[in-house]
C-alpha positions in Angstrom: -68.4 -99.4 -20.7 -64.9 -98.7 -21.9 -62.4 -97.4 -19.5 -60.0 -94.9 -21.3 -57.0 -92.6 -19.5 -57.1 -89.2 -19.3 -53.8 -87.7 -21.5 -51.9 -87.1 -17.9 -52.6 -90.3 -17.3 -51.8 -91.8 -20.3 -48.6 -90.2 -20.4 -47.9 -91.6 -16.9 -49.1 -94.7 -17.6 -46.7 -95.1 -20.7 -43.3 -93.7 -18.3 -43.8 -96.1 -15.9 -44.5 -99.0 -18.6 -40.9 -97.6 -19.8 -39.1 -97.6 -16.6 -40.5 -101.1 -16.0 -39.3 -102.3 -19.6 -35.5 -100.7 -19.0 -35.4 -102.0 -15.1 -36.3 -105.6 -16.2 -34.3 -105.6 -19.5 -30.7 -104.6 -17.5 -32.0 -106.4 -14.8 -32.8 -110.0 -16.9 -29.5 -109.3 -18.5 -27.3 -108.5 -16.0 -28.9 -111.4 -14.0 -27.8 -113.8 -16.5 -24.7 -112.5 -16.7 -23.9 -113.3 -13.2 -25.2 -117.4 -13.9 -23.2 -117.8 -16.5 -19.9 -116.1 -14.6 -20.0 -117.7 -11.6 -17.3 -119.7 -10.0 -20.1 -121.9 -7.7 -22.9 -122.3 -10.1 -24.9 -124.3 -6.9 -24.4 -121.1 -4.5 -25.7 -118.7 -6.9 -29.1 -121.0 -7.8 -29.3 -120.9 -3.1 -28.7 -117.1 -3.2 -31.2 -116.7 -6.0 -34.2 -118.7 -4.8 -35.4 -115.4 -3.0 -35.2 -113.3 -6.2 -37.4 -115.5 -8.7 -39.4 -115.6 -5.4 -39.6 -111.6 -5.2 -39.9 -111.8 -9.2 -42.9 -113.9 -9.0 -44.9 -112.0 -6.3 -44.4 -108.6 -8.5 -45.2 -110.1 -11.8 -48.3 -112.1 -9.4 -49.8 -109.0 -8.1 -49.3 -106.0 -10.8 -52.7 -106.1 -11.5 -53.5 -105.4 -8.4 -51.0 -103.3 -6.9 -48.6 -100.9 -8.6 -45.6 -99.3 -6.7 -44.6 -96.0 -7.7 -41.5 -95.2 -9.8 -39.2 -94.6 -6.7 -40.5 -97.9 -5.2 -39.5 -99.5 -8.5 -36.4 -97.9 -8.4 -35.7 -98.9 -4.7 -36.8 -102.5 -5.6 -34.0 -102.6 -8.5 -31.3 -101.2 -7.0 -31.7 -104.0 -4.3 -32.1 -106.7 -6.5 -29.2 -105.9 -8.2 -26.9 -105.6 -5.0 -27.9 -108.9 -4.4 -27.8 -110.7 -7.7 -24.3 -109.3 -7.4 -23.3 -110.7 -4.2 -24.9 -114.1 -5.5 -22.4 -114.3 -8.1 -19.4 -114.3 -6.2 -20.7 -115.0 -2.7 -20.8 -112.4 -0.2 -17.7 -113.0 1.7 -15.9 -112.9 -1.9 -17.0 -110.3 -3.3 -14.9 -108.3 -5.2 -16.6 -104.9 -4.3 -16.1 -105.8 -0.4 -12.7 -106.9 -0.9 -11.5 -103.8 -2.3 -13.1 -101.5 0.2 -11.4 -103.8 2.6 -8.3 -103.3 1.3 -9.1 -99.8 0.7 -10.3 -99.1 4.2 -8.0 -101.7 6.3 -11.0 -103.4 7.5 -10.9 -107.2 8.8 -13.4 -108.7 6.7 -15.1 -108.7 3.7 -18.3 -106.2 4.5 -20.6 -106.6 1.5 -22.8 -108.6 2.8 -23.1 -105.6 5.3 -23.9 -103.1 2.7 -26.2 -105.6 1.5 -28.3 -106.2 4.9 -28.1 -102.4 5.5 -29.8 -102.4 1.6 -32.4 -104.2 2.5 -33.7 -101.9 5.1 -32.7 -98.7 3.5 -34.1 -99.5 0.2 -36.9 -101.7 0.8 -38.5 -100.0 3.4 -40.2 -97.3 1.2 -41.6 -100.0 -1.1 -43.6 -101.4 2.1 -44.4 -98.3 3.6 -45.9 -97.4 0.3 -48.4 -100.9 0.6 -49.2 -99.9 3.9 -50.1 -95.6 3.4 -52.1 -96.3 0.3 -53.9 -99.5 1.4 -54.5 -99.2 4.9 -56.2 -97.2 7.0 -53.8 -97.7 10.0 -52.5 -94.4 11.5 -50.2 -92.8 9.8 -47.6 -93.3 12.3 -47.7 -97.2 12.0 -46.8 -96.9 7.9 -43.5 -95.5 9.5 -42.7 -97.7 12.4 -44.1 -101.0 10.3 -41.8 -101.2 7.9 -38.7 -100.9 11.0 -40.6 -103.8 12.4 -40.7 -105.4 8.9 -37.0 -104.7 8.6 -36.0 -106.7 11.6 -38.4 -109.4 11.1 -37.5 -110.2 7.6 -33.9 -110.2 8.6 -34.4 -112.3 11.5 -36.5 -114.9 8.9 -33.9 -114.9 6.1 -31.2 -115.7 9.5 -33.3 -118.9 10.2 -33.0 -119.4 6.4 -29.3 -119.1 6.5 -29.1 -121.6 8.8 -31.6 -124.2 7.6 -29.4 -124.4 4.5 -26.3 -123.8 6.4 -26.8 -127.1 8.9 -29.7 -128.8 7.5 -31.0 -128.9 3.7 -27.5 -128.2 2.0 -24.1 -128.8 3.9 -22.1 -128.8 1.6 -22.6 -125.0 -0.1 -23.7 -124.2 3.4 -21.1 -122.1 5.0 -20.7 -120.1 1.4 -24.1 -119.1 1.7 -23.9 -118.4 5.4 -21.1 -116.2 4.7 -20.2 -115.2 8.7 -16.2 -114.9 8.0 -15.5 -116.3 11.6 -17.9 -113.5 13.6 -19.8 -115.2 15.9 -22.4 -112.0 15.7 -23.2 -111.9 12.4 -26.1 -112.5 12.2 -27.3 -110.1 14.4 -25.3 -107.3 13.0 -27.0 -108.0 9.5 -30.3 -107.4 11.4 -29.1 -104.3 13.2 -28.0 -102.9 10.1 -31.5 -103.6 8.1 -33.5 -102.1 11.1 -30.8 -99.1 11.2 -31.4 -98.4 7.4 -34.9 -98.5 7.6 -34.8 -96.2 10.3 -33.1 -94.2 8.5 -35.2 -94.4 5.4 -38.2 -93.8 7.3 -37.3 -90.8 9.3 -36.5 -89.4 5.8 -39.6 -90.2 4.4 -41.6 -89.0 7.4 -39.8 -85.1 7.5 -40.0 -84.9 3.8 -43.4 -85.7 3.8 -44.1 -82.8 6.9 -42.9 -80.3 5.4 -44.8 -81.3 2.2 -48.1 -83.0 2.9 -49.1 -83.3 -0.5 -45.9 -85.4 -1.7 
């Protein structure tokens, strides 16, 4: 038996084919722009190796699994913060440094705006996973991806360091990126949880006042 889309379906089917295309076109470009631009060539293949991770799980399980267009979007917009952050490094980024300058701040904060990204953008993509396959209570999608948040952050931490002490010395403290604050690393975490929060609590009245959405 043939399986054929309805036209509503079709024509959904086709816009998200199209967003997909125009996300990984600016995306694949932009990406190599940033390799070939970089002033530490070895620091931006360490920053990357989570991207052609996250690259390869998507492509892996589209079959199976297929965000929506605002999880798509939220997924781009973070990979994109961080592809450019890789090509600089975080502590010299250009971005950071002029809201530094801009702002009178101490440091260089992008990898701030970064961490915080990571919760406030990513946490709708794995809420999404956990409403629509799951059958946990509803108030777990919510608190989940909070839990997520802090987790992952803790994880990529002990990542950070492993390269930072361990596996690669040498480009180790310009992918730790801690500009002399001894708390870094948990304010990155703070600042993923607090964006997810944030994200969620969103998510959570938008959806009370309109159960259908």
């Amino acid at each position: 038996m043939s399986f054929s889309f309805a036209p509503d379906q079709e024509r959904t089917h086709y816009k998200k084919n199209l967003l997909l295309i125009a996300y990984s076109l600016v995306f694949a470009l932009y990406w190599a722009y940033t390799g070939f631009n970089t002033p530490d060539l070895n620091n931006w293949w360490l920053e990357n190796t989570l991207t052609f991770t996250a690259i390869i799980l998507l492509v892996a399980f589209y079959k199976h699994f297929q965000f929506s267009d605002f999880s798509y979007t939220c997924l781009f917009l973070f990979m994109m913060l961080h592809v450019y952050g890789s090509q600089y490094t975080y502590a010299e980024n250009p971005f950071g440094y002029w809201v530094k300058d801009e702002l009178d701040l101490q440091r260089n904060h992008y990898d701030r705006l970064v961490h915080f990204g990571f919760g406030f953008l990513l946490s709708y993509p794995m809420h999404e996973v956990l409403w629509r396959v799951t059958r946990m209570r509803p108030l777990f999608t919510y608190l989940l991806p909070v839990d997520f948040a802090i987790s992952f952050g803790a994880v990529y931490e002990l990542i950070e360091w492993s390269v930072a002490d361990i596996f690669f010395p040498a480009q180790g403290m310009a992918y730790l990126g801690t500009q002399g604050d001894v708390w870094d690393a948990q304010k990155d975490i703070a600042l993923a949880a607090f964006g997810a929060a944030l994200t969620m609590l969103a998510v959570g009245l938008t959806r009370k006042k309109n159960p259908h959405r």
